[in-house]
C-alpha positions in Angstrom: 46.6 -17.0 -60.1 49.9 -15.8 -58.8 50.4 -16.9 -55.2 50.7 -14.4 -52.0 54.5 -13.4 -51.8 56.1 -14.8 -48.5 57.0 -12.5 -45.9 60.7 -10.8 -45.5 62.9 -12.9 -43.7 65.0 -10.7 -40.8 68.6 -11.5 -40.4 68.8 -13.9 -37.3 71.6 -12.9 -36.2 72.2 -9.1 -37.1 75.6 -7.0 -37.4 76.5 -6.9 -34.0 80.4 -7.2 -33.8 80.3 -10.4 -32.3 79.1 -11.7 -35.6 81.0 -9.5 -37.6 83.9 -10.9 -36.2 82.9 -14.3 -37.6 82.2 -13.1 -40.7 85.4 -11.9 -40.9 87.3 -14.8 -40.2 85.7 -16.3 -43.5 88.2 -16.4 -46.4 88.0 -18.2 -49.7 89.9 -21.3 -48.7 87.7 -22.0 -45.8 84.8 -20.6 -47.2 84.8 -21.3 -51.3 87.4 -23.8 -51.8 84.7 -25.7 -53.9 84.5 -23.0 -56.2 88.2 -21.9 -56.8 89.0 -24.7 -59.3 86.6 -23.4 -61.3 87.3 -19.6 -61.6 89.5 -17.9 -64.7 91.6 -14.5 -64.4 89.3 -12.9 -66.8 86.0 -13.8 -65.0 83.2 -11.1 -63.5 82.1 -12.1 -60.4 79.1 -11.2 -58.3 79.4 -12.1 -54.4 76.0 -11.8 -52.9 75.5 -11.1 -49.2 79.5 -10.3 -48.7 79.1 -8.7 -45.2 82.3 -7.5 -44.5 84.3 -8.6 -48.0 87.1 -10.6 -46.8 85.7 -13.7 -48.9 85.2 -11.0 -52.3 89.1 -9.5 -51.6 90.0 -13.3 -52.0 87.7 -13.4 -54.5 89.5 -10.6 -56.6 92.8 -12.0 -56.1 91.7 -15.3 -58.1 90.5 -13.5 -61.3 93.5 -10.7 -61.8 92.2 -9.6 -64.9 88.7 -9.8 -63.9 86.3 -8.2 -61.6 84.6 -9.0 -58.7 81.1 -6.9 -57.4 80.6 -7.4 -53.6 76.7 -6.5 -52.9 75.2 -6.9 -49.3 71.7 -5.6 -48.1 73.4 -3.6 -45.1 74.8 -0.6 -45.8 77.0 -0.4 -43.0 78.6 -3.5 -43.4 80.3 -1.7 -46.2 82.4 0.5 -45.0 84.2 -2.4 -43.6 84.5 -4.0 -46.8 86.0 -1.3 -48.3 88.6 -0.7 -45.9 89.6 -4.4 -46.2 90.0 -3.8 -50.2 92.0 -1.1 -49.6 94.4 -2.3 -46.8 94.6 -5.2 -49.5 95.9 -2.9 -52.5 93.0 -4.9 -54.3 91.9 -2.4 -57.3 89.5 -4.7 -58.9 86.7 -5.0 -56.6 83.9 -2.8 -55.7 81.1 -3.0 -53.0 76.9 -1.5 -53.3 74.1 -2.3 -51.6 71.3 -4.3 -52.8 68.8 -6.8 -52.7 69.2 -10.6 -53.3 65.5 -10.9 -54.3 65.7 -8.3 -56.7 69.3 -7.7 -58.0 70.1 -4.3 -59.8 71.9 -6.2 -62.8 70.9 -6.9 -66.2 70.2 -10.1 -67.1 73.5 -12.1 -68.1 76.1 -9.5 -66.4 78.5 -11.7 -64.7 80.3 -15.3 -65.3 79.8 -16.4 -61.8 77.3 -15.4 -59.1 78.0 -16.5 -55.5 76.4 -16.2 -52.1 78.0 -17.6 -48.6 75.0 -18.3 -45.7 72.7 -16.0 -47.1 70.1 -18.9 -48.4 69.2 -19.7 -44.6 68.7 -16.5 -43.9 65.9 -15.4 -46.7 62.0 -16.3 -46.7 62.2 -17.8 -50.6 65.5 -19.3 -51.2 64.4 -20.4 -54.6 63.6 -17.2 -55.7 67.0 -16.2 -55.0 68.5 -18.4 -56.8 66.7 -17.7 -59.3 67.5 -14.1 -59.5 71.3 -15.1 -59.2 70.4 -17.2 -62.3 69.0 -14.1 -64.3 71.9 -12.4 -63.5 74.3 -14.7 -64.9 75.6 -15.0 -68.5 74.8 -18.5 -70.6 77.4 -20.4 -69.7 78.3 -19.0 -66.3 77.6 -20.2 -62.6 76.1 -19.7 -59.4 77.7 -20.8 -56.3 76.2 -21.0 -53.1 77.3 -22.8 -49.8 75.0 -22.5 -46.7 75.4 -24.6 -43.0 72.9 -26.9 -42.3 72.6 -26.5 -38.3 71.1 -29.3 -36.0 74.4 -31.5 -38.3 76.4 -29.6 -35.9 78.5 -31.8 -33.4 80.6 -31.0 -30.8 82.4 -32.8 -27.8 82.0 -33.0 -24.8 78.3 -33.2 -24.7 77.9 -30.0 -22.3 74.6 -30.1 -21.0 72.7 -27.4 -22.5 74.3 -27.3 -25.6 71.9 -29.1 -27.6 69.2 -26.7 -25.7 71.4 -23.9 -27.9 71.0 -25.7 -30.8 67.3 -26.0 -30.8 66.6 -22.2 -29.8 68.4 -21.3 -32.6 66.1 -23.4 -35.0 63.2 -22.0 -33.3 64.5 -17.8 -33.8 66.0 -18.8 -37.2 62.4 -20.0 -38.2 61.1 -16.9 -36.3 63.0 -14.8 -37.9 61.7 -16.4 -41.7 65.0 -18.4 -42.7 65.2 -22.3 -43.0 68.6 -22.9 -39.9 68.7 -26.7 -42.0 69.1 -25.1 -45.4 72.7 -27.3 -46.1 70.5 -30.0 -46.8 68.1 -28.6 -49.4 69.9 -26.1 -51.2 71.1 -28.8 -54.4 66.6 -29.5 -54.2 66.2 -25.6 -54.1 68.8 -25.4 -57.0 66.5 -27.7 -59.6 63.2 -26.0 -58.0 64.8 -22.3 -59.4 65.3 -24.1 -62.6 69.0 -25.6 -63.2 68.8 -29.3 -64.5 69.8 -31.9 -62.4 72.8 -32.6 -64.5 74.0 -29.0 -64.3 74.1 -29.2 -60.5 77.4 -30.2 -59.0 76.1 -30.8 -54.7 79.0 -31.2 -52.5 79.5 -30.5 -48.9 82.3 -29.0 -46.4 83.2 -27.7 -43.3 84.3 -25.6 -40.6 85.9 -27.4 -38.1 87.6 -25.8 -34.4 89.5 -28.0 -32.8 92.9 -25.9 -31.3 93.0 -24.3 -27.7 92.7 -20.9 -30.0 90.3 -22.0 -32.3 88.3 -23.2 -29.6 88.4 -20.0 -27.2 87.4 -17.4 -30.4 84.2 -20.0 -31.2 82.8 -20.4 -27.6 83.4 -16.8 -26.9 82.5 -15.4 -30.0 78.6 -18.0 -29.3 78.3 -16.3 -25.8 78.8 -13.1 -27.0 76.2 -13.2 -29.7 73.9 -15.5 -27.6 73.3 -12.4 -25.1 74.1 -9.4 -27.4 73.2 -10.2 -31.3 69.8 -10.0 -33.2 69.8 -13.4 -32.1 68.7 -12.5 -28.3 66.6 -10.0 -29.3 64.1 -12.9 -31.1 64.4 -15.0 -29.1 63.1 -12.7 -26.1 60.4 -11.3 -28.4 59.2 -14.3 -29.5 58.9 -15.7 -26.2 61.4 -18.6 -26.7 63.9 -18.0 -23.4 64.4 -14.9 -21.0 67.2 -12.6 -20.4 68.6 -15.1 -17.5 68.0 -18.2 -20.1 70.1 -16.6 -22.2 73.4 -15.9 -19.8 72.4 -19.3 -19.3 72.8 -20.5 -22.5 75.9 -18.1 -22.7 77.6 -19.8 -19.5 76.9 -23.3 -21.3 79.2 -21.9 -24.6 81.9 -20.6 -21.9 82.1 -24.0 -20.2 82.3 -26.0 -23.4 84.8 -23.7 -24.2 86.7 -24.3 -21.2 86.8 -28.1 -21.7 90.5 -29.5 -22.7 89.1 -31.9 -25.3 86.6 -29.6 -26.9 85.8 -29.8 -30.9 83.2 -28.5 -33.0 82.1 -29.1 -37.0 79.7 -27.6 -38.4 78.4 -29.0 -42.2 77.6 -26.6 -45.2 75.9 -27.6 -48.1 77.5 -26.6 -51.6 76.6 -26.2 -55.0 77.7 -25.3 -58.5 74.8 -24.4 -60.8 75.9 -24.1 -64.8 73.7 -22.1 -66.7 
């Protein structure tokens, strides 16, 4: 008997342009680099999730004589993807909605299937790995790298900050993704089906340590902490008030203040051969 299917996971943090903003920061060499030893001019590539496309242009300009499909569940994203491909002069890239769950691809379409953060965001991770795997030809790869959140660290220990860090578990979990997915996504690899052998698990970082690096990240959490997705959850589901949460955004504000601040946060990676 085929089990009940889980419930739809909702983006935690939604596309308000305070996280947009992050998103767009990402690029290949902070965001892939595990993955870019591994790619060939001629390759197809699929980039699943790509929000606004700035890791798929980077993408494109690794495989020349190759292709590279950007698909992301939000429409509106999009439009912002585009424009970035275009500013770019970048002619071998395209951008369509769809559905990680249930990609619109044959089966065996593309050399390389990749997703950045999405994993912690969906209800059945597994499953969408396994759909990445239909997707891709014998042979081929998925890629996925996803943060694994209460490994964050930061100094100086701002009190409240670790009060941050354990609402977000709680609206993360709310919202039907897994916050600590860095950690499980190499188990999550072998439960879709990829051998232990084929698996290549690795980890890296995003680390914000400069006066400039440090203002964008503190801002950037105080804006999203009020404004996002994020503050609507966590006010639904009863987690913190309004006031908590200009709390919680004067607590990113002051650590961002701080001379010696510093912040890492851990992703977990993986390279599945099919």
């Amino acid at each position: 008997m085929a089990s009940n299917p889980l419930p739809p996971a909702t983006y935690t943090a939604g596309h308000h342009p305070s996280v947009l903003r992050s998103h767009a920061w990402r690029t290949a060499a902070n965001s892939a680099a595990y993955l870019l030893p591994h790619l060939q001019p001629h390759m197809i590539i699929l980039d699943v999730g790509c929000g606004p496309g700035t890791i798929t242009c980077d993408l494109a300009t690794h495989v020349p004589a190759g292709h590279v499909t950007g698909n992301d569940a939000a429409a509106s994203v999009l439009s912002t993807a585009r424009a970035t491909a275009s500013s770019r002069d970048l002619h071998n890239v395209t951008f369509e909605t769809g559905d990680i769950m249930a990609l619109q691809y044959p089966d065996a379409t593309f050399d390389v299937v990749h997703t950045h953060q999405v994993l912690q965001h969906v209800s059945d991770p597994v499953g969408a790995l396994r759909e990445m795997r239909r997707v891709t030809k014998p042979g081929g790869m998925v890629a996925a790298r996803v943060a694994d959140f209460e490994t964050m660290s930061w100094w100086p220990e701002v009190a409240g900050m670790e009060e941050w860090q354990r609402l977000y578990v709680k609206v993360a979990r709310k919202s039907g993704g897994e916050p600590n997915a860095g950690r499980r996504v190499a188990a999550w690899a072998r439960e879709a089906g990829f051998e232990k052998e084929r698996v290549q698990s690795s980890a890296g970082s995003w680390c914000y340590s400069t006066e400039e690096e440090v203002k964008w990240w503190s801002e950037m959490w105080a804006e999203r902490t009020v404004k996002s997705g994020f503050a609507e959850t966590a006010v639904e589901g009863g987690f913190v008030d309004e006031a908590g949460l200009e709390e919680v955004a004067g607590v990113w504000r002051e650590w961002g203040s701080r001379e010696d601040a510093w912040f890492v946060m851990v992703h977990g990676e993986v390279i599945c051969w099919v």
